[in-house]
C-alpha positions as CSV (number, residue, x, y, z in Angstrom):
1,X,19.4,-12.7,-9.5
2,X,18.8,-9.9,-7.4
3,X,15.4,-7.7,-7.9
4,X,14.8,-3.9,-6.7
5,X,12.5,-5.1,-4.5
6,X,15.2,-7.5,-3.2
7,X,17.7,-4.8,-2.6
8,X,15.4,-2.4,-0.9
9,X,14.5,-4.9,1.2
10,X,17.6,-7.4,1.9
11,X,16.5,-10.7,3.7
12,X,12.9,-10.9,1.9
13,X,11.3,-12.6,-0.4
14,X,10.8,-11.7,-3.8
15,X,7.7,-10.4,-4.8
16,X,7.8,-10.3,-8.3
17,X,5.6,-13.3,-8.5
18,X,2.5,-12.0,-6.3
19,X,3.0,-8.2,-7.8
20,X,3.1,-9.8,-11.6
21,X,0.0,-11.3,-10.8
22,X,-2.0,-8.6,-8.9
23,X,-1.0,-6.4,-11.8
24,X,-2.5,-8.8,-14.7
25,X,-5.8,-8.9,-12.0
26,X,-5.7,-5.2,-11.5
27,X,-6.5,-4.8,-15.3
28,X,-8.7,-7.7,-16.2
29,X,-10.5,-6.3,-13.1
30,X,-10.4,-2.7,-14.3
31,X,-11.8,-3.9,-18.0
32,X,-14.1,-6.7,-16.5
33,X,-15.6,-3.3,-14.8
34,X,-15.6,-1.5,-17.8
35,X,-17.9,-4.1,-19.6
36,X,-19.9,-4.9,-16.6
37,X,-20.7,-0.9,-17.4
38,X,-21.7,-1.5,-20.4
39,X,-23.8,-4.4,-19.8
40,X,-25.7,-2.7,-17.1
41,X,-26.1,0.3,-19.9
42,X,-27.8,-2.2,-22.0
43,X,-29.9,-3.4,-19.1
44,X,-31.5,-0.9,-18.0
45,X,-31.2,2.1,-20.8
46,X,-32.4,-0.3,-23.6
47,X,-34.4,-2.9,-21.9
48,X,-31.6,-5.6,-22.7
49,X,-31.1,-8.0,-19.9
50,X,-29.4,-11.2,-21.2
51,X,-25.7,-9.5,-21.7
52,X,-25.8,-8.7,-18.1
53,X,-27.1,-12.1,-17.1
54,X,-24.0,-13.7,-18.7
55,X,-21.8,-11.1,-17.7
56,X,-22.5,-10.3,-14.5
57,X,-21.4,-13.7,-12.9
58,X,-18.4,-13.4,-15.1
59,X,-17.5,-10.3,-13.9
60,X,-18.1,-11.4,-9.8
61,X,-15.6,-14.2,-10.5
62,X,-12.8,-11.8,-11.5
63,X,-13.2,-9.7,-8.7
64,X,-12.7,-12.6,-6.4
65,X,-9.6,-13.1,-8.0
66,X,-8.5,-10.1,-7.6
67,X,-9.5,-9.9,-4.1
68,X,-7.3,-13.4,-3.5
69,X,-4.2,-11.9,-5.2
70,X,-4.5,-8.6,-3.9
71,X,-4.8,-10.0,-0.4
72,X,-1.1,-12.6,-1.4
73,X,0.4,-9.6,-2.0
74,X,-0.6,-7.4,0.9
75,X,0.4,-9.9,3.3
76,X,3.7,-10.6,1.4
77,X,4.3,-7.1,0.8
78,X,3.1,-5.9,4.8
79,X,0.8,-3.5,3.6
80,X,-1.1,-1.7,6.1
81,X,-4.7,-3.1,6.4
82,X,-6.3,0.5,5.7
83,X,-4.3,0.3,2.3
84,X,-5.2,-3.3,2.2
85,X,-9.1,-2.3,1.8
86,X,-8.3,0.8,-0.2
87,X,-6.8,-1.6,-2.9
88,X,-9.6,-4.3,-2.6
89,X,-12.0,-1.6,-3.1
90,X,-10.7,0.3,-5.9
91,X,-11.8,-2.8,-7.9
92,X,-15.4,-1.7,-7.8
93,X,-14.7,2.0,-9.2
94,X,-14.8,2.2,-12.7
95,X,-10.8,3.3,-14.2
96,X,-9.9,3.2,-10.4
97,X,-8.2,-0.2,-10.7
98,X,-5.8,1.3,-13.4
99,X,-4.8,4.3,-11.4
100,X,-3.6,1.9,-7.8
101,X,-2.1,-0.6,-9.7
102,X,0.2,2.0,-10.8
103,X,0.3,3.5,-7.2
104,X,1.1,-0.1,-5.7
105,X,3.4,-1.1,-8.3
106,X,5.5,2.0,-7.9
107,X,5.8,1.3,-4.1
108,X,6.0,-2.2,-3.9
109,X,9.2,-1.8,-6.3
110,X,10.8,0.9,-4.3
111,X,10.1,-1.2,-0.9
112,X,7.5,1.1,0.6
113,X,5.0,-0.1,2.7
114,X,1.3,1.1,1.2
């Protein structure tokens, strides 16, 4: 079965595999960053620093993750390398993650290079 991102680009692979999954790791990312927030909050604010001891190695192993898919995509996809690093780096802004996982989603799906 035929995909938009197969029609708007006939001869190449389907990307709904590597896009499905840097989507998931776009907003476990985008939450993990959220939480490592708050643990840091609790850290330094309140003098609390075993939440961000767990946490905090927690978090660094999602964001490799992301990094891994994001870069499976970007070399299926062809992004450009400067959108490349845009996208591995809006990981590490809080609510950034949600807002180019939108952005790449939409463009991936229309066959647009980022």
């Amino acid at each position: 079965m035929s995909t938009s991102t197969d029609a708007a680009r006939p001869g190449a692979p389907s990307l709904t595999g590597p896009l499905t999954r840097f989507r998931v790791s776009a907003y476990v990312t985008g939450v993990g960053l959220l939480g490592l927030c708050f643990v840091m909050v609790l850290r330094y604010a309140f003098d609390t620093p075993g939440p961000s001891a767990v946490y905090s190695p927690i978090h660094g192993v999602l964001y490799m993750i992301y990094l891994v898919l994001t870069i499976d995509l970007a070399i299926k996809a062809r992004f450009s390398i400067k959108g490349t690093v845009l996208v591995l780096l809006a990981g590490c802004v809080p609510f950034v993650s949600f807002l180019v996982e939108r952005r790449v989603t939409h463009r991936v799906q229309a066959g647009q290079k980022l």
